[in-house]
DSSP file (Angstrom, degrees, kcal/mol; ACC not computed):
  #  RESIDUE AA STRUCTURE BP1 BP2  ACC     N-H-->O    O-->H-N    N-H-->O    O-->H-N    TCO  KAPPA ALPHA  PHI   PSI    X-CA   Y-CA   Z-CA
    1    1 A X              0   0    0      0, 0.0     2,-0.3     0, 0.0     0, 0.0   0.000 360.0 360.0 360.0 142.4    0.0    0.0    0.0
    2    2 A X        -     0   0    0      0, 0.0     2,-0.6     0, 0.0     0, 0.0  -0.678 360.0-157.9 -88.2 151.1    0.7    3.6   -0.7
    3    3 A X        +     0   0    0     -2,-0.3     3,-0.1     1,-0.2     0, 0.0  -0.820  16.2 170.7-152.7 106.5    0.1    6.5    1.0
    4    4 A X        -     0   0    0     -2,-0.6     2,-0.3     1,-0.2    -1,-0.2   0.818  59.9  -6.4 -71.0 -42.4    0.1    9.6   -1.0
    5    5 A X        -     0   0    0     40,-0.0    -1,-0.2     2,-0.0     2,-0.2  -0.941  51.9-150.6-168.6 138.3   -1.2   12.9    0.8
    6    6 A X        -     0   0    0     -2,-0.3     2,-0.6    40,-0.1    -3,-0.0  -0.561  18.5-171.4-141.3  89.4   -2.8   13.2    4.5
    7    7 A X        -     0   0    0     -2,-0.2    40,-0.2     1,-0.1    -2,-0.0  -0.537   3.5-157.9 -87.5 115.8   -4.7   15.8    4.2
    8    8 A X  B     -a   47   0A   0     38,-0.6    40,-1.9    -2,-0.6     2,-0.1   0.036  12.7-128.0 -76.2 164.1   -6.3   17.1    7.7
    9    9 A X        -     0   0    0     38,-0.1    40,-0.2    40,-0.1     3,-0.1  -0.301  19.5-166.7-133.2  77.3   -9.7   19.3    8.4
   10   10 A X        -     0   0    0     38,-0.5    40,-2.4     1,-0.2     2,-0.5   0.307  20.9-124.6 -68.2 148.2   -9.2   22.1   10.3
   11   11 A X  B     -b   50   0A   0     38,-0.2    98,-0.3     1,-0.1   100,-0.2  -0.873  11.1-148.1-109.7 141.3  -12.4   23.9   11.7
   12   12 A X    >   -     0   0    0     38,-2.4     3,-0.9    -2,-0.5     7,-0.2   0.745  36.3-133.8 -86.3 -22.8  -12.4   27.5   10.7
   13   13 A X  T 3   -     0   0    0     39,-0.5    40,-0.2    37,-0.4    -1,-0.1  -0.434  48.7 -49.0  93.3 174.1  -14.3   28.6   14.1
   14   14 A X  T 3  S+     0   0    0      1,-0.2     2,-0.4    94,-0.1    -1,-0.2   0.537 134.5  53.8 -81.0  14.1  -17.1   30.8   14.3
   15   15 A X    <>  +     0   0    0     -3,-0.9     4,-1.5     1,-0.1     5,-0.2  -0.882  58.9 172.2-133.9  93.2  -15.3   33.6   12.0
   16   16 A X  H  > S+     0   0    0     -2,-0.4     4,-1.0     2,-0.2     5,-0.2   0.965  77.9  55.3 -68.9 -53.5  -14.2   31.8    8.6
   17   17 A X  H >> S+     0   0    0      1,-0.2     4,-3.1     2,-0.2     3,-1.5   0.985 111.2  50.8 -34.6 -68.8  -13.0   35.2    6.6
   18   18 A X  H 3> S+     0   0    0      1,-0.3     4,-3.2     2,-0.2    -2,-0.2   0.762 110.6  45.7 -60.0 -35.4  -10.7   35.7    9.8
   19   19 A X  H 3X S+     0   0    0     -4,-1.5     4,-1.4     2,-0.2    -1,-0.3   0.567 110.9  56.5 -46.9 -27.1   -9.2   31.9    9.7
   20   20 A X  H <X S+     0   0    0     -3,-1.5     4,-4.5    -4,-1.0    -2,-0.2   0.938 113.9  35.0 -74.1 -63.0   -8.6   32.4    6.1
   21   21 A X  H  X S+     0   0    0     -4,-3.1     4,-3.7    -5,-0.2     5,-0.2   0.964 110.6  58.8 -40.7 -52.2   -6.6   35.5    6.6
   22   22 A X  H  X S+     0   0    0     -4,-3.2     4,-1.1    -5,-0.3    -1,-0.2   0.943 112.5  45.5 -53.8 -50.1   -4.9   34.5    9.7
   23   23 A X  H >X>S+     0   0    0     -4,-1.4     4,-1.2     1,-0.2     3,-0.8   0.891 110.5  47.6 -41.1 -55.3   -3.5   31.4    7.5
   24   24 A X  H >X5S+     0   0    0     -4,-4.5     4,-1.8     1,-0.2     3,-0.6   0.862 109.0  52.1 -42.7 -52.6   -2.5   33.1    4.7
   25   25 A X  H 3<5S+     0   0    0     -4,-3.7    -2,-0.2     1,-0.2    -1,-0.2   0.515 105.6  63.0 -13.8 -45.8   -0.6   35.8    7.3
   26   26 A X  H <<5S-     0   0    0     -4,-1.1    -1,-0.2    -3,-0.8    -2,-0.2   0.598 129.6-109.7 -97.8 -53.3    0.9   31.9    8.5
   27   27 A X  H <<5S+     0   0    0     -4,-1.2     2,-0.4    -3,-0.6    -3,-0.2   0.654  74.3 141.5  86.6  62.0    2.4   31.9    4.7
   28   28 A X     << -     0   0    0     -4,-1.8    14,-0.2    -5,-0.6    -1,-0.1  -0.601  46.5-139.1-118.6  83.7   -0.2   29.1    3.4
   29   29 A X        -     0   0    0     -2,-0.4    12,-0.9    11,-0.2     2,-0.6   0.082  13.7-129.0 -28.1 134.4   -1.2   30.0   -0.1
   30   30 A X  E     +C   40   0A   0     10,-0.2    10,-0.2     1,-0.1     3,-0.1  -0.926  30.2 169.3-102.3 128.6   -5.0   29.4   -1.1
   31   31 A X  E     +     0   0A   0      8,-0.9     2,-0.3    -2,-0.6     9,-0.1   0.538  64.6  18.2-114.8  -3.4   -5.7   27.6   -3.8
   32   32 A X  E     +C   39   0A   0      7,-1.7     7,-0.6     2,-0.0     2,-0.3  -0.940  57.0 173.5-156.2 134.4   -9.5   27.0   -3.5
   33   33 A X  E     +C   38   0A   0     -2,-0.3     2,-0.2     5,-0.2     5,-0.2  -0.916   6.4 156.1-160.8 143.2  -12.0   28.5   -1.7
   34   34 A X        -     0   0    0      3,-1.7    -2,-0.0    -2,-0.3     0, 0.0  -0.322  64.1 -73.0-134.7 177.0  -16.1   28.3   -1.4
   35   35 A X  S    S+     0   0    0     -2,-0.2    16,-0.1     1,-0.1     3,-0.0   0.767 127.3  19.9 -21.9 -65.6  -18.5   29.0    1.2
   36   36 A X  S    S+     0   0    0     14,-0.1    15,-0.6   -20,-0.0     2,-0.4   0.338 118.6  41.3-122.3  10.7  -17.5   26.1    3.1
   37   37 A X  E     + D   0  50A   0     13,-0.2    -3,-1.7    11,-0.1     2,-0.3  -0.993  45.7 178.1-144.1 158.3  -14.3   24.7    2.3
   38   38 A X  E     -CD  33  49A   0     11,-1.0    11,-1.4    -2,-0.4     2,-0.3  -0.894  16.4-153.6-151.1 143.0  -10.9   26.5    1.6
   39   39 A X  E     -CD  32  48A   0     -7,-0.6    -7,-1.7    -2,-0.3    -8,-0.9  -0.889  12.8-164.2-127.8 140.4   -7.3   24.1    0.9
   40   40 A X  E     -CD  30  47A   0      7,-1.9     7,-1.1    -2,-0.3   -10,-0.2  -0.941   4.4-166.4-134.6 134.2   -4.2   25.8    1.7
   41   41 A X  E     + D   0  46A   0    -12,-0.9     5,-0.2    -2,-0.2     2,-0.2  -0.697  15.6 176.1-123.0 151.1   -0.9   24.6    0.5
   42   42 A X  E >  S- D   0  45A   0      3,-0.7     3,-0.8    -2,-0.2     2,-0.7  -0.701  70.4 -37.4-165.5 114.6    2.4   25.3    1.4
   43   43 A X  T 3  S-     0   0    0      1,-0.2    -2,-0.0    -2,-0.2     3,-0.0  -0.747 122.3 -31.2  70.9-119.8    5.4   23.4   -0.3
   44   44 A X  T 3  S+     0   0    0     -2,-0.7     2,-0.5    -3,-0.1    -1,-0.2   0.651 122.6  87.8-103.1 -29.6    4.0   19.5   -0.7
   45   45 A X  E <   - D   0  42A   0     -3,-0.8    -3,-0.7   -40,-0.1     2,-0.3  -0.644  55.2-179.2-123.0 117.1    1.8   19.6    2.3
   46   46 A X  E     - D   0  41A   0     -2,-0.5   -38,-0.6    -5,-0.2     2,-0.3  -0.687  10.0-157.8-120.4 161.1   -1.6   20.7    2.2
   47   47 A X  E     -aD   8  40A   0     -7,-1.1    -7,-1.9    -2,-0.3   -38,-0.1  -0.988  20.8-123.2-161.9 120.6   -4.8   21.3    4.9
   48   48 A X  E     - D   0  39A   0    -40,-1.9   -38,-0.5    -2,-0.3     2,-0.3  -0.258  17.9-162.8 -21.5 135.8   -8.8   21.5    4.7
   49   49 A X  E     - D   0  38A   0    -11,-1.4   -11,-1.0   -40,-0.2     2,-0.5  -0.772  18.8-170.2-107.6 101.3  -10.1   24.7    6.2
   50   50 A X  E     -bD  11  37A   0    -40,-2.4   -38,-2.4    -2,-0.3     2,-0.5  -0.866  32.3-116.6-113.5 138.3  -14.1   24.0    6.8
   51   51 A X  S    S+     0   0    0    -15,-0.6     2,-0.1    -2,-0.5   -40,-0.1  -0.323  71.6 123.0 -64.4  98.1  -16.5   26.4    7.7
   52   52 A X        -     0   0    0     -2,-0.5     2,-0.6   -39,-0.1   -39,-0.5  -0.719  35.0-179.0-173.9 111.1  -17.3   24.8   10.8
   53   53 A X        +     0   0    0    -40,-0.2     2,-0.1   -41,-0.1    -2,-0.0  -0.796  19.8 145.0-109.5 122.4  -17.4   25.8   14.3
   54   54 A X    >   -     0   0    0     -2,-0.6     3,-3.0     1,-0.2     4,-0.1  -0.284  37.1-146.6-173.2  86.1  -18.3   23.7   17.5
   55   55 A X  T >> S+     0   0    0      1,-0.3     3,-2.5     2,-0.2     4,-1.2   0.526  95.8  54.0  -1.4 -79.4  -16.0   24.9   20.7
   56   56 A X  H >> S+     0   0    0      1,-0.3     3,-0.7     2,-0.2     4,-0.6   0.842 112.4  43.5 -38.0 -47.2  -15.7   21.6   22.4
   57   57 A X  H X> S+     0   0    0     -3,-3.0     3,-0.7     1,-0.3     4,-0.7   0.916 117.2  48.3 -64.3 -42.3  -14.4   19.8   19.0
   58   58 A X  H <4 S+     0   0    0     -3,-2.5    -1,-0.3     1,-0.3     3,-0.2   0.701 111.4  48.2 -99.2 -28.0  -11.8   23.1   18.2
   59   59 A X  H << S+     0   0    0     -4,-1.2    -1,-0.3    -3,-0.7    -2,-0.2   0.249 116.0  43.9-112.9  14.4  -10.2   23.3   21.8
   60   60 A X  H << S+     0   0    0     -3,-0.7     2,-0.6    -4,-0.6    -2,-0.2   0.200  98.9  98.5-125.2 -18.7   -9.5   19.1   21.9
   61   61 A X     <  -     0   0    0     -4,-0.7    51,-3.0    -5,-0.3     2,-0.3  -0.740  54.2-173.7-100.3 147.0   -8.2   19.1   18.5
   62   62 A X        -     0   0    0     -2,-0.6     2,-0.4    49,-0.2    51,-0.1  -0.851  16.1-170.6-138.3  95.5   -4.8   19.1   17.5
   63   63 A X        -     0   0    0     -2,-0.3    51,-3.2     2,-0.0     2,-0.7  -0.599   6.7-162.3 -34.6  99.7   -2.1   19.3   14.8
   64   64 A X        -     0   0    0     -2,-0.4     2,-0.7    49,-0.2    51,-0.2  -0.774   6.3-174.2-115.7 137.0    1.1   18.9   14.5
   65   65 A X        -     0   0    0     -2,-0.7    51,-1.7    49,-0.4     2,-0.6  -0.910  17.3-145.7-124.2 120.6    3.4   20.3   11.4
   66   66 A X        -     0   0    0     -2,-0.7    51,-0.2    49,-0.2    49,-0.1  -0.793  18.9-175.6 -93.1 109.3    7.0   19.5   11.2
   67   67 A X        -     0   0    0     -2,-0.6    51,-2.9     1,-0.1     3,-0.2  -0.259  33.7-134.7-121.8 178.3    9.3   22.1    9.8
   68   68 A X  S    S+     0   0    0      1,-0.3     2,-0.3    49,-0.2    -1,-0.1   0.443 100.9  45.8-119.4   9.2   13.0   21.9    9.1
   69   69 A X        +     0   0    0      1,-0.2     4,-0.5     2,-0.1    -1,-0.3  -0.660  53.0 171.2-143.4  84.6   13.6   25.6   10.8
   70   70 A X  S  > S+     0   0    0     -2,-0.3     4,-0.9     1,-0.2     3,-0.3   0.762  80.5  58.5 -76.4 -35.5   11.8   25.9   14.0
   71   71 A X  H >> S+     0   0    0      1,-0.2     4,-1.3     2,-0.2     3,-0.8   0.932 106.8  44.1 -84.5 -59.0   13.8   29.4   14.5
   72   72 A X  H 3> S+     0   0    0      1,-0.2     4,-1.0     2,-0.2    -1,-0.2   0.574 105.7  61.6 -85.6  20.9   12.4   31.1   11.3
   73   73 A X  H 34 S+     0   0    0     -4,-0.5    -2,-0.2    -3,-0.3    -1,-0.2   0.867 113.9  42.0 -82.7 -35.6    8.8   29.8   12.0
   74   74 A X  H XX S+     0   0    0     -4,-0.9     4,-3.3    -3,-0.8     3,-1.9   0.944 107.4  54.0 -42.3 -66.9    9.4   31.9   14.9
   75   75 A X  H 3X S+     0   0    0     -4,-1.3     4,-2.5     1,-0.3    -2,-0.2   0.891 113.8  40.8 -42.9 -72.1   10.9   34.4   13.5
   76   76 A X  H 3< S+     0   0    0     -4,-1.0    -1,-0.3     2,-0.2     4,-0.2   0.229 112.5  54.7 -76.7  23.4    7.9   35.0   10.8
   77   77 A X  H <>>S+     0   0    0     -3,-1.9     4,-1.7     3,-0.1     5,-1.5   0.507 110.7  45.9-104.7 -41.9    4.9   34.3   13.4
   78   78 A X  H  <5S+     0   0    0     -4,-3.3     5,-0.4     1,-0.3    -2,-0.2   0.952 123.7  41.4 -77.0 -31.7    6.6   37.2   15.7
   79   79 A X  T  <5S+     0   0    0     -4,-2.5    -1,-0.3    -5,-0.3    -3,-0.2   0.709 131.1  16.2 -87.2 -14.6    6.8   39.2   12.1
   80   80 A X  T  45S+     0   0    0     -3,-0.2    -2,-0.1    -4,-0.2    -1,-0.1   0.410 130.6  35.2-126.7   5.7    3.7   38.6   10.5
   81   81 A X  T ><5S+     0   0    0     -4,-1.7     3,-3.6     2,-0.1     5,-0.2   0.763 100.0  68.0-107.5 -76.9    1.1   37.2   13.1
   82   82 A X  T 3 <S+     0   0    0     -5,-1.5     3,-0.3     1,-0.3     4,-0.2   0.435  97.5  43.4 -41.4 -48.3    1.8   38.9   16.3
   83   83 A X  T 3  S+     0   0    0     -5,-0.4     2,-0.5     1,-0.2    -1,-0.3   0.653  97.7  81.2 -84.2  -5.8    0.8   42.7   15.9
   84   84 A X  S <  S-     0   0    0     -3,-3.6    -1,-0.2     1,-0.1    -2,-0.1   0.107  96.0-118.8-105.6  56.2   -2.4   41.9   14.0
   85   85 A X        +     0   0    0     -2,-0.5     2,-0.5    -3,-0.3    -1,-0.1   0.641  47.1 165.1  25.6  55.3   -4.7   41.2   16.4
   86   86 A X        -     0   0    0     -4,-0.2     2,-0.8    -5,-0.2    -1,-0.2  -0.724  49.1-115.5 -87.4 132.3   -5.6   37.6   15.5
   87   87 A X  S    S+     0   0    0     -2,-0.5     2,-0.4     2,-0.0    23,-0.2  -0.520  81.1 128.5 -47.3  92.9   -7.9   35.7   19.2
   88   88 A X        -     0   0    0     -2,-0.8     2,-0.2    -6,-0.1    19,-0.2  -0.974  51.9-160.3-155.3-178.0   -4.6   33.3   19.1
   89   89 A X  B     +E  106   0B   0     17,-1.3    17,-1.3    -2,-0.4     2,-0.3  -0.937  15.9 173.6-171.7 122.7   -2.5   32.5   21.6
   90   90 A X        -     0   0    0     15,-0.2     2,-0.3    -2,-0.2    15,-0.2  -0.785  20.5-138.1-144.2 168.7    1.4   31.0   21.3
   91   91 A X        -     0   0    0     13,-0.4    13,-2.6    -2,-0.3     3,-0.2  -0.913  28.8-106.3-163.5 137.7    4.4   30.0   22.8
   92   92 A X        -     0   0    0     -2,-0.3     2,-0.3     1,-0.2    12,-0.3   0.443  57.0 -71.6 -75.6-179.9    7.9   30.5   22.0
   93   93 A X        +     0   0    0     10,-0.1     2,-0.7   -22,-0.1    10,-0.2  -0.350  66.7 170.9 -72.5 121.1   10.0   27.8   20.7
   94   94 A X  E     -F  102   0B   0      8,-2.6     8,-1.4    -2,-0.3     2,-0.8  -0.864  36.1-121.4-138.1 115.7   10.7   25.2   23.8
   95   95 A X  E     -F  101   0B   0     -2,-0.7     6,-0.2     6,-0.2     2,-0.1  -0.616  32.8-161.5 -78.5 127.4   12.2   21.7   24.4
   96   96 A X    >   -     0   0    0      4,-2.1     3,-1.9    -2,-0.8    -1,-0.0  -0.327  28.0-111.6 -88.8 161.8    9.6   19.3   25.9
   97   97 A X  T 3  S+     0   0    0      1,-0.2    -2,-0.0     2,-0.1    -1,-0.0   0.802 114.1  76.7 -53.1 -20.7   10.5   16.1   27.6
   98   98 A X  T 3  S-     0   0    0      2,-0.1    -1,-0.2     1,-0.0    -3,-0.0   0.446 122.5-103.5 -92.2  -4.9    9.1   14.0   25.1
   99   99 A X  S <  S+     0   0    0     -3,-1.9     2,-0.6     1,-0.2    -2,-0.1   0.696  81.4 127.0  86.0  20.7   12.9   15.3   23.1
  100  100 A X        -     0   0    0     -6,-0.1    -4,-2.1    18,-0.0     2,-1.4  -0.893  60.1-141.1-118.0 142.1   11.1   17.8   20.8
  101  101 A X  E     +F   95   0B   0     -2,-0.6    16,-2.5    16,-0.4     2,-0.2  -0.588  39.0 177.0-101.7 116.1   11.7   21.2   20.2
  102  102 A X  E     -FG  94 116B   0     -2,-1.4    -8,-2.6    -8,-1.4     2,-0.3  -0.568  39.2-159.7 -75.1 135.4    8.2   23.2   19.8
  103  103 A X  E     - G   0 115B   0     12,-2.0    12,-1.4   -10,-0.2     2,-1.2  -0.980  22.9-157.9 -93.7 144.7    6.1   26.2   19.3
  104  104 A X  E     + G   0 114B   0    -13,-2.6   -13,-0.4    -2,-0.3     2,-0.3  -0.791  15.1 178.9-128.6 130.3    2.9   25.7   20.4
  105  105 A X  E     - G   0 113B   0      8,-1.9     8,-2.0    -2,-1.2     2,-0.5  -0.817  22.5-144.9-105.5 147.9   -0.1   28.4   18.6
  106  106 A X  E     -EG  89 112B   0    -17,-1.3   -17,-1.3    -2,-0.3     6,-0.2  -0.997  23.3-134.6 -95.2 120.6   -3.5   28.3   19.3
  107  107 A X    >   -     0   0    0      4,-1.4     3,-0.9    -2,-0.5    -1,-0.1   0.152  35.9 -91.1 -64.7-171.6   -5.3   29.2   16.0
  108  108 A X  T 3  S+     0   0    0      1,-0.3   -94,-0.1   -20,-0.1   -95,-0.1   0.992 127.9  53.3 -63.8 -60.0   -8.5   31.8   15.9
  109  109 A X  T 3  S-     0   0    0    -98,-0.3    -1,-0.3   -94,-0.1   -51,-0.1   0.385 121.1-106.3 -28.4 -24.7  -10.5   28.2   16.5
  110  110 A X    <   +     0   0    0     -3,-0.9    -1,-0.1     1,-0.3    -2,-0.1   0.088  69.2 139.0  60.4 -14.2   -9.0   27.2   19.0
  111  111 A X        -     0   0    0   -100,-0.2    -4,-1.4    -5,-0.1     2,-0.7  -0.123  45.4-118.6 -51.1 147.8   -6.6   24.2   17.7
  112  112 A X  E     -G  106   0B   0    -51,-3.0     2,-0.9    -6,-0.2    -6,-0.2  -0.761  23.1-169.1-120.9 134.1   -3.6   23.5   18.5
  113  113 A X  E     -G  105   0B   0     -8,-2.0    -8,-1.9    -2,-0.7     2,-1.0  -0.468   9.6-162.3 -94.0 119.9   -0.6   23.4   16.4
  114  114 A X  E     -G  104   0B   0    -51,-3.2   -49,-0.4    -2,-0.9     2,-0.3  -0.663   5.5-162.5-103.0 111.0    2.4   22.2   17.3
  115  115 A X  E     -G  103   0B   0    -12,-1.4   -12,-2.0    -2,-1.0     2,-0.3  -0.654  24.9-170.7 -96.0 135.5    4.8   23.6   14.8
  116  116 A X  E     -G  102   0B   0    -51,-1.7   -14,-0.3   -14,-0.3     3,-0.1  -0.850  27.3-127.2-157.8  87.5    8.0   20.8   15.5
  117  117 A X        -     0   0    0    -16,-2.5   -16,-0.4    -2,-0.3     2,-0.3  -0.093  32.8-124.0 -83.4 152.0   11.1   21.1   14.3
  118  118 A X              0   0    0    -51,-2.9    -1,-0.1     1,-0.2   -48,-0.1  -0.556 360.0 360.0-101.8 140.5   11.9   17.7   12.5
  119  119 A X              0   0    0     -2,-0.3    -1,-0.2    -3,-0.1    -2,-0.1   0.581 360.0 360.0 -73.9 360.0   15.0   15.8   13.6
């Protein structure tokens, strides 16, 4: 068996426009967007956005995206996310027990990403 693409589905929360932005802001290109769905790609690796909000489900779900420069993910969240008053909530780049080094964002939804830099 093969396994081509695993593409995830991200709840946009009760403001979809603002989830759209905040990604893009993120540096995720959109390459489709409706009423209820938007895919944003960036490099190989691609993500769902659906217009679709229901607390409990967005503050229990979780992502993680493994990047090969944990420092300039930093580096561009503190430069293009931080001053524009996106509902999110982050934390700087941190070695865990578990032997990974982290940022961990809360999106407009609530999710949480753990952005992870990959050994």
């Amino acid at each position: 068996m093969e396994l081509m693409k695993l593409r995830p589905f991200i709840p946009s929360g009760e403001d979809y426009p603002l989830a759209q932005r905040f990604f893009e802001d993120l540096g995720f290109e959109k390459v489709f967007s409706d009423s209820g769905l938007s895919i944003f790609r960036l490099g190989e690796q691609e993500f769902f956005l659906q217009n679709f909000h229901n607390e409990e489900f967005q503050s229990n779900y979780m992502v993680e995206l493994l990047v090969a420069d944990l420092d300039a993910w930093w580096t561009h969240i503190q430069k293009n996310i931080r001053d524009k008053r996106y509902p999110i909530k982050f934390k700087e780049p941190t070695l865990y027990p578990w032997g990974k080094r982290e940022i961990h964002l809360i999106d407009p939804a609530g999710v949480c990403w753990h952005i992870a830099e990959s050994r």
